[in-house]
C-alpha positions as CSV (number, residue, x, y, z in Angstrom):
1,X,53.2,181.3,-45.6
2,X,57.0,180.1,-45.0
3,X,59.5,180.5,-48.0
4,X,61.8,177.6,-48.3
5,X,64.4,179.7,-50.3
6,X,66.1,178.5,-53.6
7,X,68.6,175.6,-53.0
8,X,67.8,175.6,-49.2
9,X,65.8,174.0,-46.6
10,X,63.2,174.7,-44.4
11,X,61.8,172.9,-41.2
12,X,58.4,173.0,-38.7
13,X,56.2,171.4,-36.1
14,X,53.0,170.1,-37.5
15,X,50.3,169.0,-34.3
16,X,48.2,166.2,-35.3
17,X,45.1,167.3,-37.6
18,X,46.8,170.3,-39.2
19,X,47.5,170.2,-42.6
20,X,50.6,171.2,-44.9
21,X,49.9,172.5,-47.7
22,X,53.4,172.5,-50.1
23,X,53.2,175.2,-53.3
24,X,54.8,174.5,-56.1
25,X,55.3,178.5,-56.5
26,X,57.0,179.3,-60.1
27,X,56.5,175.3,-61.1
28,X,58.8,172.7,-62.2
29,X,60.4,172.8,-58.6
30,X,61.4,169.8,-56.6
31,X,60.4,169.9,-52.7
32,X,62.3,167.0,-50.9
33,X,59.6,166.2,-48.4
34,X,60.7,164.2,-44.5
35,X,58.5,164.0,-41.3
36,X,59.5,162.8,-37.8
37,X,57.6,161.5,-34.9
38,X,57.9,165.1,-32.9
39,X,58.4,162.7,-29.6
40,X,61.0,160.2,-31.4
41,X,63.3,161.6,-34.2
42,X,64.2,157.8,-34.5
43,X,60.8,157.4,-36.1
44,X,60.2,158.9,-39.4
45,X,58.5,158.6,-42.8
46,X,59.7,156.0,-44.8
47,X,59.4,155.5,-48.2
48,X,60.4,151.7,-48.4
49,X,57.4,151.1,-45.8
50,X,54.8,153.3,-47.8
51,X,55.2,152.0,-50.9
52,X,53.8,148.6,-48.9
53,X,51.5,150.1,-47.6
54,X,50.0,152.1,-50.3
55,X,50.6,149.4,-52.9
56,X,52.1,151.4,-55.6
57,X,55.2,153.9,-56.3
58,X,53.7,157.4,-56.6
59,X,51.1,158.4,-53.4
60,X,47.6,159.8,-54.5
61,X,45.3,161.8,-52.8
62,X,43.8,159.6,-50.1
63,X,46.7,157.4,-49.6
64,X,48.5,157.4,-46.1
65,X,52.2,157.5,-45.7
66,X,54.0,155.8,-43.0
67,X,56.9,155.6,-40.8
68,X,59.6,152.6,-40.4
69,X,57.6,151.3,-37.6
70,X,54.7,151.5,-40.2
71,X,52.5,153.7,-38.2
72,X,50.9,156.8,-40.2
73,X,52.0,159.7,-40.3
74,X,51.0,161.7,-43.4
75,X,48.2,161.2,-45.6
76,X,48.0,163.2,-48.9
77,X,44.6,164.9,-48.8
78,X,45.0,167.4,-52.0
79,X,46.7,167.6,-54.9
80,X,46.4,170.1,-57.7
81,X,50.2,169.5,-59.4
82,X,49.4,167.0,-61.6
83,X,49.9,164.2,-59.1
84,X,53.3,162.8,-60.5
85,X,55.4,162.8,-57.6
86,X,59.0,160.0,-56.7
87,X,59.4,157.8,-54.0
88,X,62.6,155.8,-55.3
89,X,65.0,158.3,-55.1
90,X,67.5,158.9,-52.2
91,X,68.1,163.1,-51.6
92,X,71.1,164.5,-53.4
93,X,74.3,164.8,-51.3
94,X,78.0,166.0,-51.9
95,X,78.7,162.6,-53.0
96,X,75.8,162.9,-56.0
97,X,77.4,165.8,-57.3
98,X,81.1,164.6,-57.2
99,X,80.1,161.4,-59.5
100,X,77.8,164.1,-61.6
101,X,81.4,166.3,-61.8
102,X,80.8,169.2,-59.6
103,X,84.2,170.3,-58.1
104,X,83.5,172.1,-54.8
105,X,81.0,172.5,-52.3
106,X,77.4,172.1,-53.8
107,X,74.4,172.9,-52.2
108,X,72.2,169.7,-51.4
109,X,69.2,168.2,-50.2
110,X,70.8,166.0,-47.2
111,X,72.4,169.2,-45.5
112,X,69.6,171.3,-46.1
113,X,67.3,168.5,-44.2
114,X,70.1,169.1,-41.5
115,X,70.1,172.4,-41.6
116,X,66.0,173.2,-42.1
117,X,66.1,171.0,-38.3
118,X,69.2,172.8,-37.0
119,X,66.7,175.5,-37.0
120,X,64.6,173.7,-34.4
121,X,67.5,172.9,-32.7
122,X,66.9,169.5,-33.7
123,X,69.5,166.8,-35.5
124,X,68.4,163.8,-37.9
125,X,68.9,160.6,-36.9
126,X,69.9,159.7,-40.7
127,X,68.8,161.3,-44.1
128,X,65.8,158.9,-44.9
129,X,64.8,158.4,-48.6
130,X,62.1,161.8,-48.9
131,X,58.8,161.7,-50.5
132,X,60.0,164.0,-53.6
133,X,57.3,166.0,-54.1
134,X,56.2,167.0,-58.4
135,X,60.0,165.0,-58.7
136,X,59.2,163.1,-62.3
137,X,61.0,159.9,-62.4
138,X,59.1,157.0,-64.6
139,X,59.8,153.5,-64.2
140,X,60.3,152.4,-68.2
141,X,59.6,149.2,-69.4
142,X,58.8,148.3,-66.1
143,X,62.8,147.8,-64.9
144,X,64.6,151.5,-65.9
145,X,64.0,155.1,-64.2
146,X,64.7,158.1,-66.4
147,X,64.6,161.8,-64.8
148,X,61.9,163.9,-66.8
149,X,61.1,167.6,-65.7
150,X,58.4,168.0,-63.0
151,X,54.4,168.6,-65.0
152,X,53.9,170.6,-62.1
153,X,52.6,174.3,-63.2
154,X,53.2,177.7,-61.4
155,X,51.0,177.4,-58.3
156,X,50.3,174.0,-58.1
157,X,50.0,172.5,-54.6
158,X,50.0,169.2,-52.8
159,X,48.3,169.0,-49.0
160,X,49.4,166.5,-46.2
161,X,47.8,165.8,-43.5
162,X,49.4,165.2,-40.2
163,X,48.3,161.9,-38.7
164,X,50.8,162.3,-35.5
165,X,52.6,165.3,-34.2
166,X,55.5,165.4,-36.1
167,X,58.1,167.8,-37.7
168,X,58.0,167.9,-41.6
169,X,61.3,169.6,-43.2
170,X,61.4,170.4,-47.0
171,X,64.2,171.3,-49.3
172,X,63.7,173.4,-52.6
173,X,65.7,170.5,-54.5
174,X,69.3,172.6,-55.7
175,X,70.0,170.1,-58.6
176,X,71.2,171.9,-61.5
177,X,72.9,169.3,-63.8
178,X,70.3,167.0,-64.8
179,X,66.7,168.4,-65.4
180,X,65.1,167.4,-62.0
181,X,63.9,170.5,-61.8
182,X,62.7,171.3,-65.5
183,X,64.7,171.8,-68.4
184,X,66.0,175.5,-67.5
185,X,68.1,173.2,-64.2
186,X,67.4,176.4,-62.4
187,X,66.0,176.1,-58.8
188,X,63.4,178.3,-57.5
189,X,61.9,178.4,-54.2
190,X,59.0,177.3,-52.9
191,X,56.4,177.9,-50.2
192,X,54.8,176.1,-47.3
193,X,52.1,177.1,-44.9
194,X,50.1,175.0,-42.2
195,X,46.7,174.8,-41.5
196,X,44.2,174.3,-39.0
């Protein structure tokens, strides 16, 4: 099993057929979710082009996710969470914290995608829109979003699997000013492991 540390990200290859298993390990924490085409970075998960494809905003189990060229690449085989998960949101960045008020340096999802990769010696071509895994984020009367805390519980898990070789990175969502990450706003981490 493979920590993705509080605040941080975490990156690995995933061959064809094996299976991702993402643990929601204390509960109530985000995991920004991203897979590339192992041969072609310049191909990845996209959320625009799965919501087509799946016909709806939140994935559930049995529903493949696909990449900008709208091949598969992830299908979501398991769920114990709760099955609330986002698709509409873009990772938090410097910029997200600056407009929330943060002065300084805070940690974020779109550098700890880079750096998760950096660790494969690996560089993203952009910082697509991730498939925010046990992220709560209704659609109200059918036009607003409002950010609610995850339903996820200690131990709850989600399981992807790999429909190309690919890399799938994950960050342990540092967001800490609204409730994204329950009402506490303190991130934990969280825990992959792949499967045969």
């Amino acid at each position: 099993m493979i920590e993705i540390p509080a605040r941080k990200g975490k990156a690995a290859r995933v061959r064809k057929g094996q299976r991702i298993k993402v643990i929601n390990s204390k509960g109530q924490q985000v995991v920004d979710t991203w897979a590339f085409n192992a041969d072609d970075m310049q191909e990845f998960m996209s959320m625009e082009h799965s919501r087509v494809a799946i016909g709806r905003i939140i994935p559930g189990v049995g529903d493949t996710l696909v990449t900008n060229k709208r091949r598969p690449i992830l299908t979501l085989v398991e769920d114990t969470s709760g099955g609330i998960h986002d698709t509409l949101f873009a990772a938090c960045d410097r910029w997200r914290y600056e407009v929330l008020g943060y002065s300084g340096y805070h940690d974020n999802c779109t550098d700890n995608l880079a750096a998760g990769l950096a660790e494969l010696g690996l560089t993203p071509p952009e910082t697509p829109a991730p498939l925010n895994l046990f992220m709560n984020i209704p659609v109200v009367d059918g036009n607003h979003v409002e950010v609610r805390p995850p339903v996820s519980t200690p131990g709850g898990y989600v399981t992807l699997l790999a429909e190309m070789d690919c890399v799938a990175a994950f960050s342990a969502c540092p967001q800490d000013m609204v409730p994204v990450n329950g009402l506490a706003m303190r991130p934990t981490e969280a825990h992959f492991e792949i499967l045969d």
